[in-house]
Gaussian input, Z-matrix of N, CA and C with variables (Angstrom, degrees):
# hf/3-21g

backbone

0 1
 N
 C     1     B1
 C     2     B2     1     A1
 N     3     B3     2     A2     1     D1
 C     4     B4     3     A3     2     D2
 C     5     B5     4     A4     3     D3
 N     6     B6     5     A5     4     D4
 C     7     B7     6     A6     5     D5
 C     8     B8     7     A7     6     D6
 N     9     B9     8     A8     7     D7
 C    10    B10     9     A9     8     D8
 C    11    B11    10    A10     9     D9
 N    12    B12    11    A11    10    D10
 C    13    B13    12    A12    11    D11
 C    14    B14    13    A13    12    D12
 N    15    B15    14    A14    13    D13
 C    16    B16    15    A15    14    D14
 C    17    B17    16    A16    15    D15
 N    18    B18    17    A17    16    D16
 C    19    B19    18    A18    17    D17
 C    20    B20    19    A19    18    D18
 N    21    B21    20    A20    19    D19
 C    22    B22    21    A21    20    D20
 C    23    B23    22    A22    21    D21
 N    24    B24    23    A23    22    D22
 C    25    B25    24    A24    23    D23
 C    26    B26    25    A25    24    D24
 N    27    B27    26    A26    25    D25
 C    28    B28    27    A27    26    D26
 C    29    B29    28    A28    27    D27
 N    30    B30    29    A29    28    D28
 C    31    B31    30    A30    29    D29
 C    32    B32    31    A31    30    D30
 N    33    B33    32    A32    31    D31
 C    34    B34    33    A33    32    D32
 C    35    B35    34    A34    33    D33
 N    36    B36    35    A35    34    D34
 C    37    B37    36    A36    35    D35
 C    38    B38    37    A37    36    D36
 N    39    B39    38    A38    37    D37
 C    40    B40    39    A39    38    D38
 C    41    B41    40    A40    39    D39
 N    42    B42    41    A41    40    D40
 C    43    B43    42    A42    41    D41
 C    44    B44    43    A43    42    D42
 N    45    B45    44    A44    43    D43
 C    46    B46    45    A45    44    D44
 C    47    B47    46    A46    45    D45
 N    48    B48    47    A47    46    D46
 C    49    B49    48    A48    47    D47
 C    50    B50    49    A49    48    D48
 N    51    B51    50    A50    49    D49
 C    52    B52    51    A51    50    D50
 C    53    B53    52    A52    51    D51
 N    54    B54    53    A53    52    D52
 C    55    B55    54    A54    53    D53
 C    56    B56    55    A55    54    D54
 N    57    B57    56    A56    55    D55
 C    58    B58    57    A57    56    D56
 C    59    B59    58    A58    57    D57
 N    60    B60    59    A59    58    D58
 C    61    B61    60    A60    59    D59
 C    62    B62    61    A61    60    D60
 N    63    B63    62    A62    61    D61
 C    64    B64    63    A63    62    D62
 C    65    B65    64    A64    63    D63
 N    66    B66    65    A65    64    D64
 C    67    B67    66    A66    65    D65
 C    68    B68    67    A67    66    D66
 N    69    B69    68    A68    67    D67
 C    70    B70    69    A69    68    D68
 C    71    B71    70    A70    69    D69
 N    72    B72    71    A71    70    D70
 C    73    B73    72    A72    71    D71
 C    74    B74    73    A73    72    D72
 N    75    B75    74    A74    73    D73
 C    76    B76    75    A75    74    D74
 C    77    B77    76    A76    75    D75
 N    78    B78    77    A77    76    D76
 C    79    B79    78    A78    77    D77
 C    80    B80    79    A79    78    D78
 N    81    B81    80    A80    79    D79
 C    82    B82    81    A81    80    D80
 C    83    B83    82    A82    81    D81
 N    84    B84    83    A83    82    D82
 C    85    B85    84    A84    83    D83
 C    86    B86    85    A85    84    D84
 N    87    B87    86    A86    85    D85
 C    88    B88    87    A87    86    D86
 C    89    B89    88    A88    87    D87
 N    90    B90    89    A89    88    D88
 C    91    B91    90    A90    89    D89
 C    92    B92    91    A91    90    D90
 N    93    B93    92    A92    91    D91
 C    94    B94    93    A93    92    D92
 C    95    B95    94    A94    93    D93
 N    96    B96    95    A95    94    D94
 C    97    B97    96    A96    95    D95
 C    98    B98    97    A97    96    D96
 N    99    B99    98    A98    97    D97
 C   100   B100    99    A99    98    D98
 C   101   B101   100   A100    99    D99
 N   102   B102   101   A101   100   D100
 C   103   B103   102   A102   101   D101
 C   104   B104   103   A103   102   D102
 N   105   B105   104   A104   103   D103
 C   106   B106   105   A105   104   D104
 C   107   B107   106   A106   105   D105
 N   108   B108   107   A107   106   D106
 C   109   B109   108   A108   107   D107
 C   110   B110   109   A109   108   D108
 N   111   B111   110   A110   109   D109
 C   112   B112   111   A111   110   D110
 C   113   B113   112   A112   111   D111
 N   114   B114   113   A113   112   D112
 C   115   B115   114   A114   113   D113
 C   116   B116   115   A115   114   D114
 N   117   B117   116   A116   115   D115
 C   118   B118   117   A117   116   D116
 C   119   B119   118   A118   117   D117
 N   120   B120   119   A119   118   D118
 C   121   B121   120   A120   119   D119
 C   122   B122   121   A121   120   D120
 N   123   B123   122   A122   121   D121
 C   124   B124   123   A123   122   D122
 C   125   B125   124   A124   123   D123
 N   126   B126   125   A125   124   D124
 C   127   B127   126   A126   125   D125
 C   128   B128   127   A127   126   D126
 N   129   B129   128   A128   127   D127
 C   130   B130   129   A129   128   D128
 C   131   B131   130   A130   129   D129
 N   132   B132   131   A131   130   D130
 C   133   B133   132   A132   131   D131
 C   134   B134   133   A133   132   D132
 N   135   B135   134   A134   133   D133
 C   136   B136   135   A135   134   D134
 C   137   B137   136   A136   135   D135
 N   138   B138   137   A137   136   D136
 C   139   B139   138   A138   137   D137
 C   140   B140   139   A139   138   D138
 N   141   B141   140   A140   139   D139
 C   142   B142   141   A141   140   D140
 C   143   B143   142   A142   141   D141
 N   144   B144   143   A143   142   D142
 C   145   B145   144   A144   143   D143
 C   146   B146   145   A145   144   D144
 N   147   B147   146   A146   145   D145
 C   148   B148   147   A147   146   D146
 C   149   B149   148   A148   147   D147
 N   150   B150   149   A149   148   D148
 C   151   B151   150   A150   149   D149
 C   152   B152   151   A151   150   D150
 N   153   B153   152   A152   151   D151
 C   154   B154   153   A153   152   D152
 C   155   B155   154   A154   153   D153
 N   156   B156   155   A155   154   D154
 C   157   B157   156   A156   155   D155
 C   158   B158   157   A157   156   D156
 N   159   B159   158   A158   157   D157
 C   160   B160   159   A159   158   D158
 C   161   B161   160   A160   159   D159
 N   162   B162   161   A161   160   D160
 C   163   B163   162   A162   161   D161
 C   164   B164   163   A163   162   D162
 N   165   B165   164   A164   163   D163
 C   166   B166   165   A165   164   D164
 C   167   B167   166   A166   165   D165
 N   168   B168   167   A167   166   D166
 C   169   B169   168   A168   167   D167
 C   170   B170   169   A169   168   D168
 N   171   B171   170   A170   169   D169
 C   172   B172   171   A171   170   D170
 C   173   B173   172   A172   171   D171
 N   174   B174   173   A173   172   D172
 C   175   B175   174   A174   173   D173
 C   176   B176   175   A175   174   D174
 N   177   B177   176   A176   175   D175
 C   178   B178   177   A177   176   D176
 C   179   B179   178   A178   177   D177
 N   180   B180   179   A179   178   D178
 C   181   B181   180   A180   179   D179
 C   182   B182   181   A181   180   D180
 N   183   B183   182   A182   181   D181
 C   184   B184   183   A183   182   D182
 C   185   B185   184   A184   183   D183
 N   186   B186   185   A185   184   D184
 C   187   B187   186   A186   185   D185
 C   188   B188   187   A187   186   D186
 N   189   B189   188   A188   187   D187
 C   190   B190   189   A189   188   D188
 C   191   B191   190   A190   189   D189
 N   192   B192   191   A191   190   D190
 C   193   B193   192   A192   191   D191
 C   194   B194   193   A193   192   D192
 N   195   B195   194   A194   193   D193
 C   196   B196   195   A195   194   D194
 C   197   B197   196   A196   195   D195
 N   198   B198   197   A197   196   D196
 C   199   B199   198   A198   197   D197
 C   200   B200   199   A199   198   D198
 N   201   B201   200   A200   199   D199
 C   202   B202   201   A201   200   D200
 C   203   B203   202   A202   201   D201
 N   204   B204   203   A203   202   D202
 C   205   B205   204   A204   203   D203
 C   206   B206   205   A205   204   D204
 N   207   B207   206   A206   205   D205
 C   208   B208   207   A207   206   D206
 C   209   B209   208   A208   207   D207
 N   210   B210   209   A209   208   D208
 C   211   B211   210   A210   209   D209
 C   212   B212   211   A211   210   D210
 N   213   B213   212   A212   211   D211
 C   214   B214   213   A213   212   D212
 C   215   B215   214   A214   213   D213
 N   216   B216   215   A215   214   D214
 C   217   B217   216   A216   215   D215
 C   218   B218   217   A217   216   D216
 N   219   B219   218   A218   217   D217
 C   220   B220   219   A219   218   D218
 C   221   B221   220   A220   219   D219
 N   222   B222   221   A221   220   D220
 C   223   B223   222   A222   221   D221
 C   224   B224   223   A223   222   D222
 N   225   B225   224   A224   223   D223
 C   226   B226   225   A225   224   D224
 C   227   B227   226   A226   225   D225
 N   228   B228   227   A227   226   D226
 C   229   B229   228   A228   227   D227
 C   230   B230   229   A229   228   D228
 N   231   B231   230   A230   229   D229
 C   232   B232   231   A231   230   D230
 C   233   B233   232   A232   231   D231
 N   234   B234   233   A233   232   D232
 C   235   B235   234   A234   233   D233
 C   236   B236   235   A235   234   D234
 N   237   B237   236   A236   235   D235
 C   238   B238   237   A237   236   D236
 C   239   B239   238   A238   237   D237
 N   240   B240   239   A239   238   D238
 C   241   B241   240   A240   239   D239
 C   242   B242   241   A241   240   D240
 N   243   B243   242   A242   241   D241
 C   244   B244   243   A243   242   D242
 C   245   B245   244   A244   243   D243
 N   246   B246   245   A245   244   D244
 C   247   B247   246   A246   245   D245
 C   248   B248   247   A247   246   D246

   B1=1.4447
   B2=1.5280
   B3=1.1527
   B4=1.8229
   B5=1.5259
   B6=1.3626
   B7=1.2759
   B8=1.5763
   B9=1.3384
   B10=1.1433
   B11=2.0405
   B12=1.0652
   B13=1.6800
   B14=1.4507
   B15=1.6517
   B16=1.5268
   B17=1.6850
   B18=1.9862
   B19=1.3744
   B20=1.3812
   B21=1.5538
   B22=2.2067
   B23=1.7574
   B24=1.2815
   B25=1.6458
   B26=1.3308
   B27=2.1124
   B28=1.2405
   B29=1.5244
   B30=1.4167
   B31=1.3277
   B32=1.7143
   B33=1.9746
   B34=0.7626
   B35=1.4778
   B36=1.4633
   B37=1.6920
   B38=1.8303
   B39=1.6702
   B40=1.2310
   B41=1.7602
   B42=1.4736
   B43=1.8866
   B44=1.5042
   B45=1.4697
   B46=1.8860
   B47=1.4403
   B48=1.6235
   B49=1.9515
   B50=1.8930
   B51=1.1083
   B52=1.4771
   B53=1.7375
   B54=1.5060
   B55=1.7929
   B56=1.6952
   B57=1.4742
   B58=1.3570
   B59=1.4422
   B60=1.1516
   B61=1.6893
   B62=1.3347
   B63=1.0441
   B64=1.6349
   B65=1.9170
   B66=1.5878
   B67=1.4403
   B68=1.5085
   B69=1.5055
   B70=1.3758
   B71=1.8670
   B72=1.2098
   B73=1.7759
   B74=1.4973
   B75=1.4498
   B76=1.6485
   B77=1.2552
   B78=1.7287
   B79=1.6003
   B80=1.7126
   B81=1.5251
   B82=1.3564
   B83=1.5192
   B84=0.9194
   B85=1.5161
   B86=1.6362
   B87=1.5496
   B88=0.8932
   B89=1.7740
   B90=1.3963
   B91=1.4128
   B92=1.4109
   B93=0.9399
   B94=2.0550
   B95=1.2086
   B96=1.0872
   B97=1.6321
   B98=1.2559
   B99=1.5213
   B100=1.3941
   B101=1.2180
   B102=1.7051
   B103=1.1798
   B104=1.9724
   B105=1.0436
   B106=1.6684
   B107=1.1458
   B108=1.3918
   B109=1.6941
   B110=1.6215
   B111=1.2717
   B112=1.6845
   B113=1.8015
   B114=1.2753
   B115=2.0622
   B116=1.3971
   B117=1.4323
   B118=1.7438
   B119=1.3881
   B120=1.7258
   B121=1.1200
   B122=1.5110
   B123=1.3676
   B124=1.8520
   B125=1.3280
   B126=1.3982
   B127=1.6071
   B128=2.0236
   B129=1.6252
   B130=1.0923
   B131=1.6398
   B132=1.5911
   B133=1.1764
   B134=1.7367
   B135=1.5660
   B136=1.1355
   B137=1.4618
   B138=1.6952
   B139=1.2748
   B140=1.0430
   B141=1.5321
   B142=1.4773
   B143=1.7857
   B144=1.4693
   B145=1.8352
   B146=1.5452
   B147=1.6410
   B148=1.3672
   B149=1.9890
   B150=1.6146
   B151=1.3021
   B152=1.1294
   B153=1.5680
   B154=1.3876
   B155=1.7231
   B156=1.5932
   B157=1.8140
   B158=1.9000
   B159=1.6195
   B160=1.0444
   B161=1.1799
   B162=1.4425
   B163=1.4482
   B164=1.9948
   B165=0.6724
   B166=1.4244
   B167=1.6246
   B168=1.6767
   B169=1.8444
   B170=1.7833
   B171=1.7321
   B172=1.4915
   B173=1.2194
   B174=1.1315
   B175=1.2769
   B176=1.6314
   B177=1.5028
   B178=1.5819
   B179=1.8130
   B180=1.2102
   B181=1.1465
   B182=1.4718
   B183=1.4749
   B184=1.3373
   B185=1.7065
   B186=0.6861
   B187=1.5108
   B188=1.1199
   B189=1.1015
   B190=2.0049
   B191=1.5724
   B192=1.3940
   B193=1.4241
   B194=1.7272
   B195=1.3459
   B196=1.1838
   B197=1.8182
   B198=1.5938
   B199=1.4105
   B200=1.5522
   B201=1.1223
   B202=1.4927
   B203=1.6009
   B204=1.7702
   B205=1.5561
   B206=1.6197
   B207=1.0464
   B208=1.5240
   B209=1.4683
   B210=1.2068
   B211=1.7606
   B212=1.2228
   B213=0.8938
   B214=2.2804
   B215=1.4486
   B216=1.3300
   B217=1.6800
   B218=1.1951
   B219=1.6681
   B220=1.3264
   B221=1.3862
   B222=1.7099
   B223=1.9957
   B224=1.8442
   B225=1.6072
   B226=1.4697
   B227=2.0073
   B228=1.3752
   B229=1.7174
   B230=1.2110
   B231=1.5241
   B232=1.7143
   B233=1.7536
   B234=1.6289
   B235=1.9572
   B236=1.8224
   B237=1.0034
   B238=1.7396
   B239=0.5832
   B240=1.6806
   B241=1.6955
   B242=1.6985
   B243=1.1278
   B244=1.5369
   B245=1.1376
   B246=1.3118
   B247=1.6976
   B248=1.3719
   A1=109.11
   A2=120.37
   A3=130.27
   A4=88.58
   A5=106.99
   A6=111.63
   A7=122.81
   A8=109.17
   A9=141.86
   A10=98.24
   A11=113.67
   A12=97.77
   A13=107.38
   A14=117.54
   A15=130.43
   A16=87.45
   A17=86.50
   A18=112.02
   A19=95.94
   A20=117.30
   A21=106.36
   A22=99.30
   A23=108.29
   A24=105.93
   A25=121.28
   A26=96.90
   A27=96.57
   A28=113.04
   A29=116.82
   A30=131.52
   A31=107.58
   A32=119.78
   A33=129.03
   A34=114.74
   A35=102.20
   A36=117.86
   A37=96.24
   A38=108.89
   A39=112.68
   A40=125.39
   A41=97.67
   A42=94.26
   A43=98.85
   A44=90.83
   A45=83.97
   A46=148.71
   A47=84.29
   A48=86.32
   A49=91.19
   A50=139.30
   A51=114.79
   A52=109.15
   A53=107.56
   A54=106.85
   A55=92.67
   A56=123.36
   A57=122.81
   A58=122.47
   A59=151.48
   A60=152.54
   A61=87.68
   A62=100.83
   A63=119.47
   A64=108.46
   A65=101.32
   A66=99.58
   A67=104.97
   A68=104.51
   A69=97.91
   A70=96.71
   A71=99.77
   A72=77.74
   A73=142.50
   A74=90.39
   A75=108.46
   A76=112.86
   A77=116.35
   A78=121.56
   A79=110.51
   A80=110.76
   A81=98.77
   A82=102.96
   A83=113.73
   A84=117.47
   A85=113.24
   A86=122.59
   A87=131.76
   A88=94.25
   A89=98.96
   A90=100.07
   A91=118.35
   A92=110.03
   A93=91.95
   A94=107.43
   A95=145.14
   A96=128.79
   A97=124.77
   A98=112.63
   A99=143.17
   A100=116.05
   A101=127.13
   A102=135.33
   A103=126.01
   A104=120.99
   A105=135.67
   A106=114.35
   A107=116.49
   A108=99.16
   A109=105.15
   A110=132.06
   A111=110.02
   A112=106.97
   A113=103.93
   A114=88.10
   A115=125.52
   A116=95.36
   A117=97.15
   A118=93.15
   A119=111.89
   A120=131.05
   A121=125.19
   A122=109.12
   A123=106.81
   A124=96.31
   A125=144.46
   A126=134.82
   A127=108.11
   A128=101.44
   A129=109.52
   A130=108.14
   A131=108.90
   A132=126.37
   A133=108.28
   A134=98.60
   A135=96.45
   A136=148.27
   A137=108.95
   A138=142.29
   A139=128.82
   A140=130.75
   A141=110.31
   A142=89.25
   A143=111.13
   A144=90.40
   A145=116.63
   A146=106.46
   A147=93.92
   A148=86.56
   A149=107.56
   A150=106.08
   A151=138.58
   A152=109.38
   A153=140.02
   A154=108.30
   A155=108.88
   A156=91.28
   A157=99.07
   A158=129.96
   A159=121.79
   A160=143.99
   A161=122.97
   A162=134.17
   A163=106.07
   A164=91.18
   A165=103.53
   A166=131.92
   A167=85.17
   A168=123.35
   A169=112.09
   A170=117.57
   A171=138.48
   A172=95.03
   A173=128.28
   A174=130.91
   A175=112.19
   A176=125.10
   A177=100.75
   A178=93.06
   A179=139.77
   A180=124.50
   A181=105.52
   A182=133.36
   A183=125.05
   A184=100.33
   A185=130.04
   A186=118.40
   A187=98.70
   A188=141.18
   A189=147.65
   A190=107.97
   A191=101.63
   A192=113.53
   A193=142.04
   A194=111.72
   A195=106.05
   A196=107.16
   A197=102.39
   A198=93.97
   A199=139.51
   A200=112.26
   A201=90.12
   A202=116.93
   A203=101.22
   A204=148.36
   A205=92.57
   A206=125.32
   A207=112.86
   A208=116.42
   A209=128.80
   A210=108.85
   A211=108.68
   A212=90.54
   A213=104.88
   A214=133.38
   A215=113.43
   A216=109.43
   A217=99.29
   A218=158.44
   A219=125.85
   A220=117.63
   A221=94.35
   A222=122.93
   A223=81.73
   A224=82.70
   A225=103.66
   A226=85.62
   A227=109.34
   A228=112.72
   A229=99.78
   A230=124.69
   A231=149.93
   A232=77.19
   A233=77.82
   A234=104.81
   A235=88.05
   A236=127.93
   A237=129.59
   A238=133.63
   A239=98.87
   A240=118.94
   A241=128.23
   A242=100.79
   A243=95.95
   A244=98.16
   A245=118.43
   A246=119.08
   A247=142.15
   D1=135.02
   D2=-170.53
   D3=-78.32
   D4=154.64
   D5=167.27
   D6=-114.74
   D7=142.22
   D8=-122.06
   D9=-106.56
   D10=100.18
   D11=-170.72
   D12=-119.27
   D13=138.06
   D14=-152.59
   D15=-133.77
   D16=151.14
   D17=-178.33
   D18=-139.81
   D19=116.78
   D20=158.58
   D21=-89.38
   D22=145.57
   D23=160.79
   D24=-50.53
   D25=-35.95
   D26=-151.65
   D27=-84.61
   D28=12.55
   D29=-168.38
   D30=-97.63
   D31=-3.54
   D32=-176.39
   D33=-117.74
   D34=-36.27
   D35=-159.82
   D36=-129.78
   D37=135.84
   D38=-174.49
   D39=-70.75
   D40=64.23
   D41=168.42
   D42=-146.70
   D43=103.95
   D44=155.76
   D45=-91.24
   D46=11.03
   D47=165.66
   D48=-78.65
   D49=-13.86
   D50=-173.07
   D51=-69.21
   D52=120.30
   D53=-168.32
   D54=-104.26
   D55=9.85
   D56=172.19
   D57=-37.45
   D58=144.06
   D59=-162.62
   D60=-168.86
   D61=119.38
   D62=163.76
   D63=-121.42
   D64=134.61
   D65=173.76
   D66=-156.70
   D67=-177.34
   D68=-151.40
   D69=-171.35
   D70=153.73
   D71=167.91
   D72=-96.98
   D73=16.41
   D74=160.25
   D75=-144.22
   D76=170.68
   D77=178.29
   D78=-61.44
   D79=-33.22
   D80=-175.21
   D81=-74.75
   D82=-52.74
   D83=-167.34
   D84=-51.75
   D85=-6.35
   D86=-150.15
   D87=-120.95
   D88=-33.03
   D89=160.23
   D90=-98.64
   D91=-8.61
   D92=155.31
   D93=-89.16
   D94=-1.44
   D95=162.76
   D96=-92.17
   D97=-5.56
   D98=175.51
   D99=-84.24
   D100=-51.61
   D101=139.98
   D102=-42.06
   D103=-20.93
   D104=154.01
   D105=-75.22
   D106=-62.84
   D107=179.81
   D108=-68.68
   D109=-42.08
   D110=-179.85
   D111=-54.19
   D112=-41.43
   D113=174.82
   D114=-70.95
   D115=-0.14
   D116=-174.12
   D117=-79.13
   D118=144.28
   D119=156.97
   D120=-28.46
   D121=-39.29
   D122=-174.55
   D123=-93.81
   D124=-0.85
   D125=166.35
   D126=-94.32
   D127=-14.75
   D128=-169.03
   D129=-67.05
   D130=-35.76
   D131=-157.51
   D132=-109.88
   D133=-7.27
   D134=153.67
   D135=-114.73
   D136=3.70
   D137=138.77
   D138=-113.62
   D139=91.09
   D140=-142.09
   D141=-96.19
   D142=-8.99
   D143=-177.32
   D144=-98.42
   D145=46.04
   D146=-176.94
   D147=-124.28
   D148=91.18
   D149=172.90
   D150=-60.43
   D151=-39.18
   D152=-161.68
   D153=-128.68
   D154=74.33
   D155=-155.92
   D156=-81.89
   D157=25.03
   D158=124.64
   D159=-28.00
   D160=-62.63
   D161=160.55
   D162=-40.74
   D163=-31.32
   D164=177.44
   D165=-45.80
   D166=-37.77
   D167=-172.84
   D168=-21.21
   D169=-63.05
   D170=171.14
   D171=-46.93
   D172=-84.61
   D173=-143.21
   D174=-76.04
   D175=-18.99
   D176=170.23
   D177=-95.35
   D178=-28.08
   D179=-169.30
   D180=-61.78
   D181=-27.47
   D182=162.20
   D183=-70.54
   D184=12.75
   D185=-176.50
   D186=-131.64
   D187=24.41
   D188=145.09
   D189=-89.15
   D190=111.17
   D191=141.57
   D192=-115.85
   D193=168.20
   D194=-168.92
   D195=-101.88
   D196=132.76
   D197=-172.86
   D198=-60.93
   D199=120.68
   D200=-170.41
   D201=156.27
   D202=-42.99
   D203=-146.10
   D204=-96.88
   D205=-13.00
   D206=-172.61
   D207=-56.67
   D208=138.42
   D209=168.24
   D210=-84.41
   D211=109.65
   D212=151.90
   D213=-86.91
   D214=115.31
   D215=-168.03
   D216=95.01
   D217=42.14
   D218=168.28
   D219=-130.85
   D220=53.15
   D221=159.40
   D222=-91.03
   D223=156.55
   D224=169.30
   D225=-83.29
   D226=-179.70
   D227=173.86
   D228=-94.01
   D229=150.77
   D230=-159.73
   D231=-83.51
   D232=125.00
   D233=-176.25
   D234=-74.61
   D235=-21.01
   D236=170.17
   D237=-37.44
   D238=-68.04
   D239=159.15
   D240=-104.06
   D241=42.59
   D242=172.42
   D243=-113.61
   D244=139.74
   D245=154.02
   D246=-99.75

């Protein structure tokens, strides 16, 4: 199975009604479609101070992951209820 790499806007830029997910099967590719939706008209108007979402480059490439990779489970268990 190819692996599968995801970007939210909203994991970069402050709105969390944006439910946008962009992915792709690599980080670059994932940032040129990332760079499209910020020039698209409906991201335009909904961040309107991101002119140049170049400048942008650092901050969504830390904000690409690959699907799959999330940690699940990594609380120690509630000293409360453990016995």
């Amino acid at each position: 199975m190819p692996d599968i790499y995801y970007a939210r806007p909203s994991n970069f830029l402050s709105d969390p009604r944006d439910r946008t997910v962009v992915t792709g099967g690599s980080e670059d590719e994932v940032l040129q479609k990332m760079f499209e939706y910020l020039s698209s008209p409906e991201a335009q108007a909904r961040y309107p101070g991101v002119d140049d979402p170049t400048e942008l480059e650092n901050n969504i490439r830390k904000c690409i992951f690959k699907k799959g990779t999330k940690a699940i489970h990594n609380r120690p268990p509630d000293a409360e209820h453990a016995h």
